[in-house]
N, CA, C and O atoms as a GROMACS GRO file, in nm:
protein
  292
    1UNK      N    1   8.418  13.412   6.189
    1UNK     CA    2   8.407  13.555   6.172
    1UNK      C    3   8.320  13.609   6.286
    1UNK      O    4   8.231  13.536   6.330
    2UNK      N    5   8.340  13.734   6.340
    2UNK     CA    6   8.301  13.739   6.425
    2UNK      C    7   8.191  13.885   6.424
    2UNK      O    8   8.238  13.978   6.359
    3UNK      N    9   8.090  13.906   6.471
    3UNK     CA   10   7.981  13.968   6.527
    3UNK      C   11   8.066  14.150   6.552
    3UNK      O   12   8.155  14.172   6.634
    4UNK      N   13   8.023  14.223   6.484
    4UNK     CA   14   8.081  14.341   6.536
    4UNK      C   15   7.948  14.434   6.567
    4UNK      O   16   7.867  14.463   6.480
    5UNK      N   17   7.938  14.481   6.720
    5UNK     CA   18   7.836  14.536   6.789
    5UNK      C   19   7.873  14.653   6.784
    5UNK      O   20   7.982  14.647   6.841
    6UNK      N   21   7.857  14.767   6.752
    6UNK     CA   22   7.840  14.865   6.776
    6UNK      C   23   7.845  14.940   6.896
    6UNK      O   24   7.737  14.994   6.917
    7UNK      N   25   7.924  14.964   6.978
    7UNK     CA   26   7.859  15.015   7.122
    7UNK      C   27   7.805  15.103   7.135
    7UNK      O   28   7.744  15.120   7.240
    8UNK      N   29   7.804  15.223   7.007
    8UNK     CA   30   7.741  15.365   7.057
    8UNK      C   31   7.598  15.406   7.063
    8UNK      O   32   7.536  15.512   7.072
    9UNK      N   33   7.566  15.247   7.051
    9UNK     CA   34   7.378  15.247   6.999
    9UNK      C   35   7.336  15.229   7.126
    9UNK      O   36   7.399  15.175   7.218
   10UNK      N   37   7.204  15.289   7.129
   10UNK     CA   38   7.089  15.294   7.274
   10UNK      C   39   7.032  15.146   7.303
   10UNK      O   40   6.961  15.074   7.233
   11UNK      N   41   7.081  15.127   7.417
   11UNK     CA   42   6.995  14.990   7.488
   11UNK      C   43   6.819  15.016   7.479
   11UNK      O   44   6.741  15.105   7.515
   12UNK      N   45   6.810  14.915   7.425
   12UNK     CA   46   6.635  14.913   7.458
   12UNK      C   47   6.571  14.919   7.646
   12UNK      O   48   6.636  14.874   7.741
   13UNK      N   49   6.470  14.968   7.654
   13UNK     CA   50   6.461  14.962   7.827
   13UNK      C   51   6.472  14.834   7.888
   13UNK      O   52   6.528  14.819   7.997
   14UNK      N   53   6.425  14.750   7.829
   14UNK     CA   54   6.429  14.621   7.851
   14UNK      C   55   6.579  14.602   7.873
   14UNK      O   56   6.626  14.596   7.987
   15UNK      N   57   6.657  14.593   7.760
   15UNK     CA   58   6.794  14.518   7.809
   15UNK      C   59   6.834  14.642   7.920
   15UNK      O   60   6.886  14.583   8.015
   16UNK      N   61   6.832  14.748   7.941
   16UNK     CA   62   6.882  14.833   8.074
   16UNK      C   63   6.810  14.703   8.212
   16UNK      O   64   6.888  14.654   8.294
   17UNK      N   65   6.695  14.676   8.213
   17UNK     CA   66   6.614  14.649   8.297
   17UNK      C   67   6.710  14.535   8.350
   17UNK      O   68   6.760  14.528   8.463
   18UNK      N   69   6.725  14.441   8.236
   18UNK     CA   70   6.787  14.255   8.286
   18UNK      C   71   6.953  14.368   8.339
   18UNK      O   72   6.973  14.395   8.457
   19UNK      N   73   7.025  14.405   8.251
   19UNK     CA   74   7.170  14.483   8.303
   19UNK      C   75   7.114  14.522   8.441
   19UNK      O   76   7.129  14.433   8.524
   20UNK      N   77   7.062  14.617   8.480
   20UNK     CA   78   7.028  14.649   8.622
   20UNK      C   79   6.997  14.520   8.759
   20UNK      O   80   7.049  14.502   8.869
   21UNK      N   81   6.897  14.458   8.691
   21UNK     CA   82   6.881  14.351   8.768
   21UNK      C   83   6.996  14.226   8.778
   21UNK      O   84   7.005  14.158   8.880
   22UNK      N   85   7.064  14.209   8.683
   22UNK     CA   86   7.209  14.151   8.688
   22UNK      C   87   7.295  14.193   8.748
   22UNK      O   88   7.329  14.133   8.850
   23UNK      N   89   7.362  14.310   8.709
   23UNK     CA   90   7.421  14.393   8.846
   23UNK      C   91   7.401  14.365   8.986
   23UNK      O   92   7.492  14.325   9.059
   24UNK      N   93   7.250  14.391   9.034
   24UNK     CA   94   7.193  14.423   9.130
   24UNK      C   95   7.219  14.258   9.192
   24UNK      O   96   7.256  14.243   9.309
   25UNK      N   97   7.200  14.162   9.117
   25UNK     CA   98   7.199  14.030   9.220
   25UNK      C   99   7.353  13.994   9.207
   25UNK      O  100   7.391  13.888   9.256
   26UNK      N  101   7.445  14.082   9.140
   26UNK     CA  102   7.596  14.050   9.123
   26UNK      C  103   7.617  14.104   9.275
   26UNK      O  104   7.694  14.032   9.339
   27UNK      N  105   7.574  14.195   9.332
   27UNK     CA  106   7.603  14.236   9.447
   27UNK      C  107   7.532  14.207   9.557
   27UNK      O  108   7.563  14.263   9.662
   28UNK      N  109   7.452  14.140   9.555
   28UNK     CA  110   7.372  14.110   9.698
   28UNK      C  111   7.404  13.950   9.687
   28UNK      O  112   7.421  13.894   9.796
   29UNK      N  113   7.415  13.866   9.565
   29UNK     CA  114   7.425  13.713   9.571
   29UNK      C  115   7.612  13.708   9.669
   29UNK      O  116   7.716  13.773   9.674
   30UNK      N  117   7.571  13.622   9.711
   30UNK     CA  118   7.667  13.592   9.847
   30UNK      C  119   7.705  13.416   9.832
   30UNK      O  120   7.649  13.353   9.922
   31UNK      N  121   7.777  13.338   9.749
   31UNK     CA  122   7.788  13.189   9.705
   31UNK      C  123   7.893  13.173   9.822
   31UNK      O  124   7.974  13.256   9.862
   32UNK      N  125   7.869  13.040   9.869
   32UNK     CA  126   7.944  13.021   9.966
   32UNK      C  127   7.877  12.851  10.006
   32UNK      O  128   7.767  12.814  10.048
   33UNK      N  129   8.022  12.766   9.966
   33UNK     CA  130   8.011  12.601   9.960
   33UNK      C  131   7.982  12.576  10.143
   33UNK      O  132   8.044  12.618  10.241
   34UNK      N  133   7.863  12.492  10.130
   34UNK     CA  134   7.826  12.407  10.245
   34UNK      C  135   7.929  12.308  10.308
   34UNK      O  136   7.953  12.196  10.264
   35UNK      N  137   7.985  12.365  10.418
   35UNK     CA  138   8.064  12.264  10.483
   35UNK      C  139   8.017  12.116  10.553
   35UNK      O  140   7.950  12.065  10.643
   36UNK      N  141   8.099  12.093  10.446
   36UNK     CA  142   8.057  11.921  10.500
   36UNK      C  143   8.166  11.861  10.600
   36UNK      O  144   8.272  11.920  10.581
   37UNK      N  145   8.176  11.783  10.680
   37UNK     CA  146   8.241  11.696  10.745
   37UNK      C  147   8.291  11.562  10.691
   37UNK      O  148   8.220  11.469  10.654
   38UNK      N  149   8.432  11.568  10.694
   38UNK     CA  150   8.418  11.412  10.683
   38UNK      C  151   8.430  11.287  10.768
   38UNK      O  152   8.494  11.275  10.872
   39UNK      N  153   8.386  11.233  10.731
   39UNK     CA  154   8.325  11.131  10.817
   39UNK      C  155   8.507  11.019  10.827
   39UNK      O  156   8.502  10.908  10.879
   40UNK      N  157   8.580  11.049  10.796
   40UNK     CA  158   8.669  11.022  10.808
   40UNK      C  159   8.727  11.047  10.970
   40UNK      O  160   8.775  10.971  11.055
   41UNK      N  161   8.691  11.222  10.965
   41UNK     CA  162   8.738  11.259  11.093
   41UNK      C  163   8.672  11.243  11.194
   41UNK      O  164   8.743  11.266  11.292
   42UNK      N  165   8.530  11.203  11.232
   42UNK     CA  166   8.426  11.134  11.270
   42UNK      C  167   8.449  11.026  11.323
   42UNK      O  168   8.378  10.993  11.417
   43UNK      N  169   8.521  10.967  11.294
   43UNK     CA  170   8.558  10.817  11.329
   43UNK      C  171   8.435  10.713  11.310
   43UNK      O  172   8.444  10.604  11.365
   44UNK      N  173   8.300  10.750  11.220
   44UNK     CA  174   8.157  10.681  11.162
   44UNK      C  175   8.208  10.585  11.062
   44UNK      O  176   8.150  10.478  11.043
   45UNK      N  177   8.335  10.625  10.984
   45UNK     CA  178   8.325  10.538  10.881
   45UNK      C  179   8.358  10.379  10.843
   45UNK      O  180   8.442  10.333  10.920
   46UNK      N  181   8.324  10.307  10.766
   46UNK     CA  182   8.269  10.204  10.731
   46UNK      C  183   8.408  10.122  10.695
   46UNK      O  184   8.442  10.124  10.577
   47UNK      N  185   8.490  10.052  10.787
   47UNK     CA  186   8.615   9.948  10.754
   47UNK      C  187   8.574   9.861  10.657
   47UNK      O  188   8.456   9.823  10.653
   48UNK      N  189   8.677   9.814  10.555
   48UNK     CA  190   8.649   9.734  10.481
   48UNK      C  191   8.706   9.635  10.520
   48UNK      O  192   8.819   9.651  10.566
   49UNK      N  193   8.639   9.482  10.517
   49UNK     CA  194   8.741   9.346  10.534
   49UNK      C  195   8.820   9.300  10.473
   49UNK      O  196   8.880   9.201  10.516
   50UNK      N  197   8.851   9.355  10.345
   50UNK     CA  198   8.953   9.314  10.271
   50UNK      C  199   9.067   9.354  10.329
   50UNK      O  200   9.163   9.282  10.356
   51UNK      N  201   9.055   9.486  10.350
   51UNK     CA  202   9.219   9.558  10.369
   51UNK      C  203   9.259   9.476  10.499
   51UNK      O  204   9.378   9.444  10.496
   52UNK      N  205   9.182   9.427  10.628
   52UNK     CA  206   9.180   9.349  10.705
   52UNK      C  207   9.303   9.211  10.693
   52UNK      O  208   9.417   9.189  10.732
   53UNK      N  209   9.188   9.136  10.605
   53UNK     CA  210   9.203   8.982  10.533
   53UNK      C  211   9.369   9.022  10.452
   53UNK      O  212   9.472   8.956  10.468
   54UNK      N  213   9.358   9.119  10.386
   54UNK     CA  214   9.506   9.101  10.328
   54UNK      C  215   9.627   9.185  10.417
   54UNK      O  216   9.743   9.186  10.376
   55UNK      N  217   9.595   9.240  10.518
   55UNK     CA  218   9.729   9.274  10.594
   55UNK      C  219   9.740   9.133  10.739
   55UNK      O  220   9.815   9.113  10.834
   56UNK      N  221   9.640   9.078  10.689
   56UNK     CA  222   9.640   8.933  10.791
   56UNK      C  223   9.747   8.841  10.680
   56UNK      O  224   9.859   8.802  10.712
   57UNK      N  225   9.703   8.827  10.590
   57UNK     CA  226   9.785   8.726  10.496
   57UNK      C  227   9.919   8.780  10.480
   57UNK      O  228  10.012   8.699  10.474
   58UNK      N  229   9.953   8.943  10.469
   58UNK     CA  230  10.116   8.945  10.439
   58UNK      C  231  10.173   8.916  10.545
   58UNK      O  232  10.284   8.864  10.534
   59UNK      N  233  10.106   8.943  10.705
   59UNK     CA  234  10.172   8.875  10.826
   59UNK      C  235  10.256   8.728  10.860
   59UNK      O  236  10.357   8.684  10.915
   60UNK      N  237  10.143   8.693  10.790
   60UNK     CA  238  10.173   8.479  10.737
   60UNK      C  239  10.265   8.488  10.669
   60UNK      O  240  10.373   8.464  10.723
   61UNK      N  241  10.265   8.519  10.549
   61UNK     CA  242  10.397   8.548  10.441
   61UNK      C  243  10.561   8.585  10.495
   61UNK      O  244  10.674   8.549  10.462
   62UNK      N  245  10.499   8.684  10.603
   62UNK     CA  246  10.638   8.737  10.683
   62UNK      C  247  10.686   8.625  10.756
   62UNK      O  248  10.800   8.581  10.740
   63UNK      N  249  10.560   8.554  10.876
   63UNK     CA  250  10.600   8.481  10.950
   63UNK      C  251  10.655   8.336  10.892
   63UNK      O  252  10.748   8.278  10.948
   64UNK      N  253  10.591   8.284  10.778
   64UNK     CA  254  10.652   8.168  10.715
   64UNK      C  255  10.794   8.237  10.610
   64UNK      O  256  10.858   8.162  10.536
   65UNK      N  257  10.814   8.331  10.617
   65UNK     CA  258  10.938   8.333  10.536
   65UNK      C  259  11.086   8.383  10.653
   65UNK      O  260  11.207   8.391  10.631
   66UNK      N  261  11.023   8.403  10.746
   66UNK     CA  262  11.116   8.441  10.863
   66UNK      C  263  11.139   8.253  10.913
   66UNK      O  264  11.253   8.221  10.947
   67UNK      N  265  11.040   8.154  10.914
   67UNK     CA  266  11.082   8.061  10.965
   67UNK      C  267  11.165   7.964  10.872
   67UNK      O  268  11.242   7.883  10.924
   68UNK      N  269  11.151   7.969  10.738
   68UNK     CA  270  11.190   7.908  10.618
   68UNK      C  271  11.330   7.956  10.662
   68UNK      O  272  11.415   7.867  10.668
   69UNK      N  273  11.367   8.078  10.694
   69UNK     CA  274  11.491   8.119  10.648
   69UNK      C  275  11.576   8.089  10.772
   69UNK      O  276  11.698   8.102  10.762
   70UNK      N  277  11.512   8.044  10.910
   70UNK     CA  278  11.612   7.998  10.994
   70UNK      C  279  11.592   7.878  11.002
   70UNK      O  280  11.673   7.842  11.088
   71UNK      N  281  11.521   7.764  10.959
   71UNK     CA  282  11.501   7.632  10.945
   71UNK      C  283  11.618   7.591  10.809
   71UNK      O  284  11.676   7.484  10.830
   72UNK      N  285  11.646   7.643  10.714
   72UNK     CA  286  11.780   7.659  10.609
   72UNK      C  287  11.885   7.715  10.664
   72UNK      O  288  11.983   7.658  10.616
   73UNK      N  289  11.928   7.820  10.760
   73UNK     CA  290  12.035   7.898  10.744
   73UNK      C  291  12.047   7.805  10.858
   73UNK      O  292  12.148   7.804  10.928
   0.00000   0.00000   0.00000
């Protein structure tokens, strides 16, 4: 159930005061995300040896299944 406010009732000075000052930083606050770089495009970032080690091993795989298959055919 829900809360029914009245609107035609007088703000206390106080709540005018926070409304004013809310307003007031609604229009001067200026948000705006810090551009970051990535370090991707940088060329800084950090290779891993795995991805390395396993595009070394499917090479082997290729090369012993390319020789299997003309040592049979």
């Amino acid at each position: 159930m829900a809360l029914y406010v009245n609107r035609d009732e007088k703000r206390s000075q106080y709540q005018e005061k926070i409304a004013a000052d809310l307003k007031g930083k609604l229009k001067t606050t200026d948000i705006q995300a810090e551009k970051v770089e990535s370090t991707m495009l940088e060329g800084v970032h950090q290779t891993r040896t795995a991805g390395l080690v396993i595009a070394g091993l499917l090479l082997l795989v290729v090369i012993v299944a390319v020789i299997v298959m003309f040592k049979n055919g």
